[in-house]
N, C-alpha and C positions, 0 to 999 in steps of 0.2 A: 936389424934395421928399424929405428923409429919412425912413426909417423905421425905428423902433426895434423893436426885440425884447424883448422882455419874458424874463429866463433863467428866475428865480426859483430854489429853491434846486437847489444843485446834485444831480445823478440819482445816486443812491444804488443802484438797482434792482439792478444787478446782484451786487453787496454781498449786498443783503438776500436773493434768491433764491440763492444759495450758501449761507448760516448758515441759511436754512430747508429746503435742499437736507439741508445735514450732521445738521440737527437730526432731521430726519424717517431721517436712512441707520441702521438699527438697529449698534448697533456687532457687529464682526464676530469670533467668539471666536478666542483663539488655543489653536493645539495645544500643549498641554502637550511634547507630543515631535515638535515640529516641522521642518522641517529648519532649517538651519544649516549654515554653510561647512565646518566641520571634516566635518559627516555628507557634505554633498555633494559634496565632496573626496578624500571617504574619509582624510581627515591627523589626524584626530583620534587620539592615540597610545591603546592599551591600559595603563593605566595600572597599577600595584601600592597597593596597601591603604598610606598611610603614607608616600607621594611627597612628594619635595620638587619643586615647578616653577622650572625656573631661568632669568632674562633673565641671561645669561651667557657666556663664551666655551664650546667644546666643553674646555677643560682645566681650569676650575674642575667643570663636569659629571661629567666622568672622578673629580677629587680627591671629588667628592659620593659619587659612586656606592659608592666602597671605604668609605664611611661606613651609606647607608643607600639603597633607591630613589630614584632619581630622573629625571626627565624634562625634558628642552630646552624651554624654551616658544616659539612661532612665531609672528611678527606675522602680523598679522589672525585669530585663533582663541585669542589668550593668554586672552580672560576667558572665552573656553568651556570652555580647559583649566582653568584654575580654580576653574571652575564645579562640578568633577568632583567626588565626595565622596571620590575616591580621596587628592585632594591635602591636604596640609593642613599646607603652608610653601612659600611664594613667597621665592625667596633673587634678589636682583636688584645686580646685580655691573656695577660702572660703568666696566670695562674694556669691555663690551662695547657701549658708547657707542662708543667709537674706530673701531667696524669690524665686518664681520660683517652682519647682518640687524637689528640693533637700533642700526644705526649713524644717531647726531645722535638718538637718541630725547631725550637732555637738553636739545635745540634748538626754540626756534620753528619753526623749518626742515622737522621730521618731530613738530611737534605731533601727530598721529593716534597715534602711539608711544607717544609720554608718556601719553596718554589712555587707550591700551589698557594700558600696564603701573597707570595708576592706577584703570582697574577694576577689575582682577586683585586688585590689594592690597584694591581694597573688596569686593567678593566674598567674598576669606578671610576680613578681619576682622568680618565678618557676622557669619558661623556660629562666631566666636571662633578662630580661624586666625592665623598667625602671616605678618606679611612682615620680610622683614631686607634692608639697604642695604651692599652689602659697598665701599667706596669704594678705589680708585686711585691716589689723592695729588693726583689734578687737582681743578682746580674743575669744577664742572659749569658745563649753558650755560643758557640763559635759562629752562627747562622743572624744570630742576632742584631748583626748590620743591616744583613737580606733583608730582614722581616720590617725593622724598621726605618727602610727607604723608602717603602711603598707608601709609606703612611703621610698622613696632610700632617697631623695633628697628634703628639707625643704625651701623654698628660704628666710625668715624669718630670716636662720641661715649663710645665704651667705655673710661671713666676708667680712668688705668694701677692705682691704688688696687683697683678692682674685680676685675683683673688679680691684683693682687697679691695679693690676702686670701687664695690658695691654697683658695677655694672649687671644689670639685668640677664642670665643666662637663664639658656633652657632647661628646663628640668632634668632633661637628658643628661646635659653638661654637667651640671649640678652635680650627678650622681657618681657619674664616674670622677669627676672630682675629687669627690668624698673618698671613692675606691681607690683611687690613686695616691690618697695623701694618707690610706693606711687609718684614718679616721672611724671610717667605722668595724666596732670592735668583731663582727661577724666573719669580715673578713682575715684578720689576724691569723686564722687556721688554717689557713692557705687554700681558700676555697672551700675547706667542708664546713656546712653552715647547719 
């Protein structure tokens, strides 16, 4: 003799005691000045009024510095550095793809990279903040749409005409200019100067 079982619909219960679990957990506030990797680390840099943050090698940082403050940015703490009201120009330099701590951030490969320099850029452009793409002559790798949608300002795309009009730029501008059109011969090495 067989006997059947009746199932009828399938047990949901636990499902529903969870979403009634969550519904009733009052949400829980957050500290406005909470910790964070950079505080628990102590790596968070002192920053100057007027920083520029750089995803970059240490030799375009150096060429910044003789220009204006500025500070290295560090995977895993680039959008806290960002975050800072001290900063307010994220310059992101695609030599330092090749190698270094930012190495393969234009790759699927270190997707978390690309991620974190495209917070960084939206953090700036928030509060009205500047990002600039200073490019290498390579192509970038698969991430490299991510990296440059954040950005205001491409140097890659800075028509020679615009170059040309002998309109007065900043020094800053200037420079990466220069870096970006491959001009100067230091850079040729792909960053090692």
């Amino acid at each position: 003799m067989r006997t059947t079982v009746e199932t009828g619909p399938p047990d949901n219960r636990g499902a529903a005691l969870t979403a009634i679990g969550r519904a009733a957990t009052p949400p829980v506030p957050e500290a406005a000045d909470g910790p964070s990797l950079g505080r628990l680390t102590r790596s968070t840099p002192t920053v100057d009024p007027g920083s520029a943050l750089i995803v970059g090698t240490p030799e375009l940082a150096r060429d910044v510095l003789t220009i204006r403050p500025a500070v290295v940015g560090m995977p895993g703490i680039l959008a806290e550095m960002a975050s800072l009201p001290e900063i307010d120009l994220l310059i992101i330099d695609a030599v330092a793809f090749s190698h270094g701590p930012w190495l393969g951030a234009d790759d699927h490969q270190s997707r978390h990279l690309a991620e974190e320099i495209f917070e960084a850029g939206r953090l700036l452009r928030a509060r009205g903040d500047q990002t600039w793409f200073v490019p290498n002559g390579t192509r970038l790798g698969t991430m490299g749409d991510r990296v440059l949608s954040t950005c205001t300002a491409n140097f890659a795309e800075v028509s020679e005409a615009d170059i040309e009009e002998g309109a007065n730029q900043s020094p800053l501008w200037s420079l990466l200019v220069v870096l970006a059109t491959g001009e100067n011969p230091r850079r040729s090495t792909g960053g090692n100067r």
